[in-house]
C-alpha positions in Angstrom: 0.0 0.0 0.0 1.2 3.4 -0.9 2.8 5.3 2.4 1.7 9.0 0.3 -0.2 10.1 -3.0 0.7 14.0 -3.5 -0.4 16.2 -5.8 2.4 18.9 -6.4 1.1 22.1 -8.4 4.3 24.4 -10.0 3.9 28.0 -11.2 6.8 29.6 -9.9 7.5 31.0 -13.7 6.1 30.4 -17.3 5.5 26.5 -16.6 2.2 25.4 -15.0 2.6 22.1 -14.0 1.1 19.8 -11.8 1.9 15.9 -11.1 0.9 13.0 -8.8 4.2 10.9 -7.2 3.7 7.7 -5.1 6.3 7.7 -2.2 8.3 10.5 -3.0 9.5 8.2 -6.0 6.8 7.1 -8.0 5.7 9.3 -11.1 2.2 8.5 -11.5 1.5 11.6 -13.7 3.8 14.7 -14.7 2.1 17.7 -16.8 3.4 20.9 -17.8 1.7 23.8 -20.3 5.1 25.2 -21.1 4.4 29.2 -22.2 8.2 29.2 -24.4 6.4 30.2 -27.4 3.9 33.1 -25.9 7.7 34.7 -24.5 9.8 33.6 -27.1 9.1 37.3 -28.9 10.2 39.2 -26.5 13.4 37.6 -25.8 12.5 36.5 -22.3 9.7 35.8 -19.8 7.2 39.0 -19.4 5.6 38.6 -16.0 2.1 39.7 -16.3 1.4 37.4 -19.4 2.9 34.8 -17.4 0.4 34.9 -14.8 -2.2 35.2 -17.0 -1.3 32.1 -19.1 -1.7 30.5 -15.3 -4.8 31.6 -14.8 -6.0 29.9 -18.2 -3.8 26.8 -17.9 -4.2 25.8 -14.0 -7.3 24.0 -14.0 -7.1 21.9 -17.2 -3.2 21.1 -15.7 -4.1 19.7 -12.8 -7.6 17.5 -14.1 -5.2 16.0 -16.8 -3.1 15.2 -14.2 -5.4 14.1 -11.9 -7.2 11.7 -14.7 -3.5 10.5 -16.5 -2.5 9.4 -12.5 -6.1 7.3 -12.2 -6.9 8.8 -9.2 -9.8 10.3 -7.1 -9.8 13.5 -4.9 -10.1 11.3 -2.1 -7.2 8.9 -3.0 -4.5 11.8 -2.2 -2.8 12.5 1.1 -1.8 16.1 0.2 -1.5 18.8 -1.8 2.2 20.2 -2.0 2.3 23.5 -4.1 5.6 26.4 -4.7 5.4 29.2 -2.8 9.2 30.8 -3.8 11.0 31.6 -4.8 9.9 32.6 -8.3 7.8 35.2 -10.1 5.2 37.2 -7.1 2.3 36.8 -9.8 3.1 33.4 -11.1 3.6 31.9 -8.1 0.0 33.4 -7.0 -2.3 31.4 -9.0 -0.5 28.2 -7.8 -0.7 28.7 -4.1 -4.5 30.1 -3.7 -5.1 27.5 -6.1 -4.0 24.6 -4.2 -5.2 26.4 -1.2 -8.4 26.3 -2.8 -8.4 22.7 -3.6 -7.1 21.6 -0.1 -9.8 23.8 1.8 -12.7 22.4 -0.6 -10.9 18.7 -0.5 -10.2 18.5 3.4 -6.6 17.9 2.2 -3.3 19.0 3.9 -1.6 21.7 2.3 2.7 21.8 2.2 4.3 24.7 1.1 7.2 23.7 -1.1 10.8 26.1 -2.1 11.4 25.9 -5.6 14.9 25.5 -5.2 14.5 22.6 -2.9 11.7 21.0 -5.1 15.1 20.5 -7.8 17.5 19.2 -5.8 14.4 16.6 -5.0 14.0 15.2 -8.5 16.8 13.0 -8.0 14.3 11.4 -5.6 12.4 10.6 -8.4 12.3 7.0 -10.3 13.0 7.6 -13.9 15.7 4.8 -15.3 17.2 7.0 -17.3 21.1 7.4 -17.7 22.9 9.0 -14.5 20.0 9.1 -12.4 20.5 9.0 -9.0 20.3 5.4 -7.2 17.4 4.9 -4.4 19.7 4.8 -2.1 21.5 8.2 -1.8 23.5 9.0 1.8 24.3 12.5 3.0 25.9 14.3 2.8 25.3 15.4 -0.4 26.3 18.5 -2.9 23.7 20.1 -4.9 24.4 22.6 -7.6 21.0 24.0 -8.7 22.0 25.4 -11.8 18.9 27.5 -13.7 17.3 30.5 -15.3 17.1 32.6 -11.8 19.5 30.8 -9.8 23.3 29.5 -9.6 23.4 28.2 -5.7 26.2 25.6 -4.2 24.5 23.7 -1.4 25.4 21.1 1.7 22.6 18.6 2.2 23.3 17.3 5.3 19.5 14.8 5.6 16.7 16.0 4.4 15.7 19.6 4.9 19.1 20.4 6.6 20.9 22.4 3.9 24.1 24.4 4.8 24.1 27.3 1.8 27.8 27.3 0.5 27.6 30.1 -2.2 25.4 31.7 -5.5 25.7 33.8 -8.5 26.4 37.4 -7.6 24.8 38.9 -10.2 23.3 36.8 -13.4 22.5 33.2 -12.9 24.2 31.0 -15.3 20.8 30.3 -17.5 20.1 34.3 -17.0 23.7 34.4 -18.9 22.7 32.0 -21.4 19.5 33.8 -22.4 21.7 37.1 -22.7 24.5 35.7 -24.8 21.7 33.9 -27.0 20.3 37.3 -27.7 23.6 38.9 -28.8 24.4 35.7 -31.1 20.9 36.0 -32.3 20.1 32.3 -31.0 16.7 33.6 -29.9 15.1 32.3 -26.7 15.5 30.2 -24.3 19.1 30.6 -25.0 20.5 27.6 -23.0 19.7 24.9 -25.4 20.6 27.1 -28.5 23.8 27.9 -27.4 24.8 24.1 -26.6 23.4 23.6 -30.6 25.4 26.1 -32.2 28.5 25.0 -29.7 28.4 21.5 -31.2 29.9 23.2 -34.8 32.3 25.2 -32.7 36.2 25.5 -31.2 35.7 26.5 -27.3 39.1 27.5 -27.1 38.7 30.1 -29.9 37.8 33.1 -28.0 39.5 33.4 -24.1 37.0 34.3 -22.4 37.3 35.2 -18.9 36.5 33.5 -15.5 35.6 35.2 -12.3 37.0 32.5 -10.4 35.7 34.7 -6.9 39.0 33.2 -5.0 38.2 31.7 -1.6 34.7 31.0 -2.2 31.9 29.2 -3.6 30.1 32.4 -5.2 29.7 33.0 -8.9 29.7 36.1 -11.5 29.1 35.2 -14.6 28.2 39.0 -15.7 31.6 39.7 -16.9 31.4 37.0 -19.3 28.3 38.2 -20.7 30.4 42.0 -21.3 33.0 40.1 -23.1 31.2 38.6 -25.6 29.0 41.7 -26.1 32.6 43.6 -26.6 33.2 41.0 -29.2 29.9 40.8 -31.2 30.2 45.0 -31.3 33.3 44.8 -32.4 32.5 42.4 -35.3 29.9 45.3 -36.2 27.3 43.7 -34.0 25.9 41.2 -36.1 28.3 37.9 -35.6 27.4 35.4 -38.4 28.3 31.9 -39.4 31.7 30.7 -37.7 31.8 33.2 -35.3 28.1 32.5 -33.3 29.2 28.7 -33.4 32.5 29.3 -32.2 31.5 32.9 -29.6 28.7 29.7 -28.4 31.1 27.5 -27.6 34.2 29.4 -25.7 31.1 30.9 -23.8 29.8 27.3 -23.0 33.1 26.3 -22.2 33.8 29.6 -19.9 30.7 29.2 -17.7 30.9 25.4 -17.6 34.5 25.7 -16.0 33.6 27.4 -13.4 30.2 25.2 -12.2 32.1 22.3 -12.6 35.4 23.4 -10.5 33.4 25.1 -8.1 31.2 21.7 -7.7 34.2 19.2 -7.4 36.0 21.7 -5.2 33.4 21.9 -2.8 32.2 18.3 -2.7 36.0 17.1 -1.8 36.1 19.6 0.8 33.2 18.9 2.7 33.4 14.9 1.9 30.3 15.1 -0.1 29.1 11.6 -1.0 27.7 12.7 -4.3 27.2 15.4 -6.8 23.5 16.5 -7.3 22.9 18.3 -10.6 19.9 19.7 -11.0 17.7 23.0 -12.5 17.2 23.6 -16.2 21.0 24.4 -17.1 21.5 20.9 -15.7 20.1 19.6 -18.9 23.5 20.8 -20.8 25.7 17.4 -21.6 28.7 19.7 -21.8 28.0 20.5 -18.5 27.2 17.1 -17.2 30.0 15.5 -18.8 32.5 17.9 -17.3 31.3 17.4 -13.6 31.8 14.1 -14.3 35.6 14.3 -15.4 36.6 16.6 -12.8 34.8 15.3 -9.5 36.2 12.2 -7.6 32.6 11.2 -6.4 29.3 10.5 -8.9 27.6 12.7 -10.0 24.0 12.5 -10.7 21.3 13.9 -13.1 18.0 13.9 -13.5 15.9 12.7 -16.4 15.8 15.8 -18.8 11.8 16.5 -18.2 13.0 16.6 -15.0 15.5 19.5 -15.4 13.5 22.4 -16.1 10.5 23.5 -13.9 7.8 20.4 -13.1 5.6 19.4 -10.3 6.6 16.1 -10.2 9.7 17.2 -8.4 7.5 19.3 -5.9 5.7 16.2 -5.1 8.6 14.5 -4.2 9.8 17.2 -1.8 6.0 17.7 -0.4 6.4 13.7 0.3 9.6 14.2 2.5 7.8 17.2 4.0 4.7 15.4 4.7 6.1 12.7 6.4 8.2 15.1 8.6 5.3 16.7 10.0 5.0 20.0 7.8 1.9 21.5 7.0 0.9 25.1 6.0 -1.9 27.4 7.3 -4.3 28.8 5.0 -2.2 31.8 5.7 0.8 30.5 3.2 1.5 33.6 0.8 4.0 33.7 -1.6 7.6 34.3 -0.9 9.3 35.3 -4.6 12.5 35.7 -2.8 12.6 32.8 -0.7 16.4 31.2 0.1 17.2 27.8 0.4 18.3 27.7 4.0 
């Protein structure tokens, strides 16, 4: 008999999601109404569209979901739901909704951080290659690695996270976007710069690295300078060659830096494993580099389960859950919310 069924709702940015997970591990359903195309013309995520596509996708989301997992109302244990960090209007229309279903359900309610909901998709059963094993022991490192965030964390157990250092200024996949744009890569940038990277010589262009000596922070806005400095100076329009090759010594540049920071950190505080996780995640360069340069595994998630989902705010609501956590019907949104 199944110890939870959860039903984790996701609308921390332009994904509404919602999923059902058995045990923290199971996937019974997984559903996301991506909105890439409604911001793909202006170059980025616009806010107040974003909540609105919410609005119009949250319902239909979370029935498909509900019907794909082959469940009633009554066969769930919870409702787990994002409550930050993440975008104050997005986030909104997930929260009051679940609120909404949990009041009108008689279902417990379990705030969820984003950030935490990523590291927890390694928790998730999947099969696919370099997924994490059932048994994982702590401690563990996590580099969440995504649009909005760059973050180095301790996982000591479960909800014990000792916060070893971020991006002071652009997140990695905030870079990504950027540099897309000034190649002309269009958005999301991440996955079009590792395409046009394939065709190109990372060791083209030296770009620099804001190595941040004697800690575990990031900056990856000087990198971003540089290759605007570049594009202008090759009269702002880099073609051919150059966007393969400008892609790949930027790929190379950022992944450098995740992937020394990572090892560095997991050998000095004995980390038993190397927890990948967030949309930039998804990058092979990056996950193939990890690999090389750490002397523990490293782990990643199945690709769907990169980028935002519910299914990996299920899994964290289980853990939750079981622990004893439950939210008011006070539970607002916290669009800055940390990890710790």
């Amino acid at each position: 008999m199944a110890e939870t069924r959860i039903l984790g709702i996701e609308t921390s940015c332009d994904e509404t999601a919602a999923a059902v997970v058995e045990d923290g591990r199971h996937i019974l359903s997984n559903v996301i109404a991506s909105q890439i195309e409604l911001h793909a013309q202006y170059g980025g995520v616009f806010p107040e569209m974003a909540s609105r596509a919410h609005i119009e996708a949250i319902v239909p989301v979370i029935q498909k979901a509900m019907s794909e997992a082959h469940l009633g109302w009554d066969d769930l244990d919870g409702i787990a739901v994002t409550y930050g960090p993440g975008l104050v209007g997005s986030l909104l229309v997930g929260v009051n909704t679940a609120k909404g279903l949990a009041a009108g359900r008689g279902l417990p309610l379990v705030g969820v951080n984003h950030l935490e909901a990523h590291i927890y998709a390694h928790w998730l059963e999947t099969g696919s290659e370099g997924s994490a094993p059932a048994d994982l022991t702590f401690p563990l490192l996590a580099l969440i690695v995504s649009g909005g965030h760059t973050e180095l964390a301790l996982m000591r157990d479960h909800s014990d996270y000792v916060y070893l250092g971020g991006t002071l200024d652009d997140a990695a996949g905030e870079a990504f976007d950027k540099v897309g744009r000034l190649l002309g890569l269009g958005y999301p940038g991440g996955p079009a710069i590792e395409r046009a990277a394939e065709q190109g010589d990372p060791n083209l262009f030296p770009l620099p690295r804001a190595w941040m000596e004697g800690t575990y922070d990031f900056s990856f806005s000087g990198i971003k300078t540089a290759v605007a400095r570049l594009v202008q100076a090759h009269g702002g329009e880099p073609r051919g060659r150059m966007v393969a090759d400008l892609a790949a010594s930027f790929q190379a540049a950022v992944v450098d830096v995740l992937a020394g920071k990572a090892a560095a950190a997991a050998e000095e505080y004995q980390a038993t494993a190397i927890l990948l996780c967030g949309g930039v995640s998804a990058n092979q360069t990056l996950r193939t580099v990890v690999r090389e340069r750490a002397a523990v595994p490293v782990y990643t998630p199945a690709l769907i389960l990169c980028t935002d989902n519910a299914a990996m705010v299920a899994a964290c609501g289980h853990h939750r859950f079981l622990s004893g956590v439950r939210a008011g019907w006070d539970l607002d949104v916290e669009p800055g919310l940390r990890l710790t």
